[in-house]
C-alpha positions in Angstrom: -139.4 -15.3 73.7 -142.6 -16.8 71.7 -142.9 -15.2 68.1 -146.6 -13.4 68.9 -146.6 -11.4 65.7 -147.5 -14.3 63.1 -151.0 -14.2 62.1 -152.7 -15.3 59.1 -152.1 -12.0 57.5 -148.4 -12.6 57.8 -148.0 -16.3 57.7 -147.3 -16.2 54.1 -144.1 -13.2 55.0 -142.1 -15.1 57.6 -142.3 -18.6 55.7 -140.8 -16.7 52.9 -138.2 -14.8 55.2 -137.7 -18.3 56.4 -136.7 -19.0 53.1 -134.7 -15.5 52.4 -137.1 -14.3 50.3 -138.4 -10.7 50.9 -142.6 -11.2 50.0 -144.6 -8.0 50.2 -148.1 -8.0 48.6 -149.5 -7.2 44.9 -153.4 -5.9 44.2 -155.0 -8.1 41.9 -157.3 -5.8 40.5 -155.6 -2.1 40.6 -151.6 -3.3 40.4 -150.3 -1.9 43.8 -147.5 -3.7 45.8 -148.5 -3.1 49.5 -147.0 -4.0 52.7 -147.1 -5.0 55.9 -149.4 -7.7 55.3 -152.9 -7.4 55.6 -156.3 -8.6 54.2 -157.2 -6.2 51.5 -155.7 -3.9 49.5 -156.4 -0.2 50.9 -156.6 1.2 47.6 -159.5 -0.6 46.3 -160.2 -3.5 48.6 -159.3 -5.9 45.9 -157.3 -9.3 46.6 -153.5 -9.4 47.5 -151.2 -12.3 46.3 -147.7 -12.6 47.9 -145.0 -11.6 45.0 -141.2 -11.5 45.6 -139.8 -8.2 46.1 -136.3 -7.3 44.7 -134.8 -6.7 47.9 -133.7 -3.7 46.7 -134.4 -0.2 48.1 -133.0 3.1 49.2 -133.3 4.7 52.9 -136.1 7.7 53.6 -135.4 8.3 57.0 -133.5 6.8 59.9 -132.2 7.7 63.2 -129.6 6.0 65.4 -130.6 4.3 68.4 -128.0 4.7 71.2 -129.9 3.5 73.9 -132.7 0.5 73.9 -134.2 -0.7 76.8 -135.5 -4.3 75.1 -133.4 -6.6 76.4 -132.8 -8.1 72.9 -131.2 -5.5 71.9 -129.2 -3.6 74.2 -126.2 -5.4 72.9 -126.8 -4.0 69.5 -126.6 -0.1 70.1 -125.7 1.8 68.2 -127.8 1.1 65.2 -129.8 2.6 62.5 -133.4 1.9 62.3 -134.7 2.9 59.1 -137.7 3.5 57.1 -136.8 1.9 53.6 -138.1 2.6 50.2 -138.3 -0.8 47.9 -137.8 -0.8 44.7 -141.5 -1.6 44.4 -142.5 1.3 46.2 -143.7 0.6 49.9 -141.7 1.1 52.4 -140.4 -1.2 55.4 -139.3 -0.4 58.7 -136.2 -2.2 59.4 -132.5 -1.7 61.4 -129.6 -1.0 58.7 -126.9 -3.1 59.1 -123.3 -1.4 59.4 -120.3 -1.6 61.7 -120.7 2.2 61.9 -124.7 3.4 62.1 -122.8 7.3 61.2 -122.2 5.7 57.7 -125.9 5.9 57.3 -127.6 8.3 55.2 -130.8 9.5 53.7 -131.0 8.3 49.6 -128.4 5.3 50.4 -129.4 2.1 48.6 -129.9 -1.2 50.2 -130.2 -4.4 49.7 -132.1 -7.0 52.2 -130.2 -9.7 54.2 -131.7 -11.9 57.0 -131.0 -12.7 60.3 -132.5 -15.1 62.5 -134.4 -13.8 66.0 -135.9 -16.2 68.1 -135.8 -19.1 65.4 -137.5 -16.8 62.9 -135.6 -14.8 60.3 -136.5 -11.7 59.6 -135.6 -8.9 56.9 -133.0 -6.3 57.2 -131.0 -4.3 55.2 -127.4 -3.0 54.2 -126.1 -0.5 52.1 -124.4 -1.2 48.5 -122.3 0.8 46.8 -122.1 4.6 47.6 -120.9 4.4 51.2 -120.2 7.8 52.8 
């Protein structure tokens, strides 16, 4: 399958994943880290530079997926997709990487790992620490 969501808003993201580096964006007038990537910063509409984000974050919300009908990943049910918090303050959507998605909960801290998808890597995230 082609990789249709690269655009020059998020070039700069996926050469980084590429790299294992988790890049979100950074204001250069007001300070705020943003993401997903975009052209201006909503706050003020001032520049954004690519920064590298700790990696590190803690889980808002999820729910576990027991049934996907994309192809790509019906072999993966169950699993937790999840709204993370970073460290930095936005939040990423992203699927939580456990052997059991009931291990899961809301607060757990994460850290970012990537897998590759269709010769692309991309971000995702497992828990550290203070497992259920």
């Amino acid at each position: 399958m082609a990789i249709n969501y690269i655009n020059k808003e998020t070039k700069e993201f996926y050469e980084g994943a590429n790299r294992s580096e988790l890049l979100i964006q950074k204001c250069d007038n007001c300070g705020e880290y943003v993401f997903y990537p975009r052209a201006i910063c909503p706050k003020d509409m001032g520049n954004l530079s690519f920064v590298k984000a700790s990696g590190k974050g803690k889980i808002l919300t999820y729910s576990i997926v027991r049934m996907d009908g994309m192809p790509r990943f019906k072999d993966m049910v169950p699993y937790a997709a999840a709204l993370v918090e970073l460290e930095e303050g936005p939040t990423i959507g992203t699927r939580i990487v456990v052997n059991n998605p009931e291990e899961v909960f809301i607060g757990q801290e994460v850290e970012v790992l990537f897998e590759e998808q269709d010769s692309q890597k991309i971000p995702l995230f497992r828990p550290v620490g203070n497992v259920k």
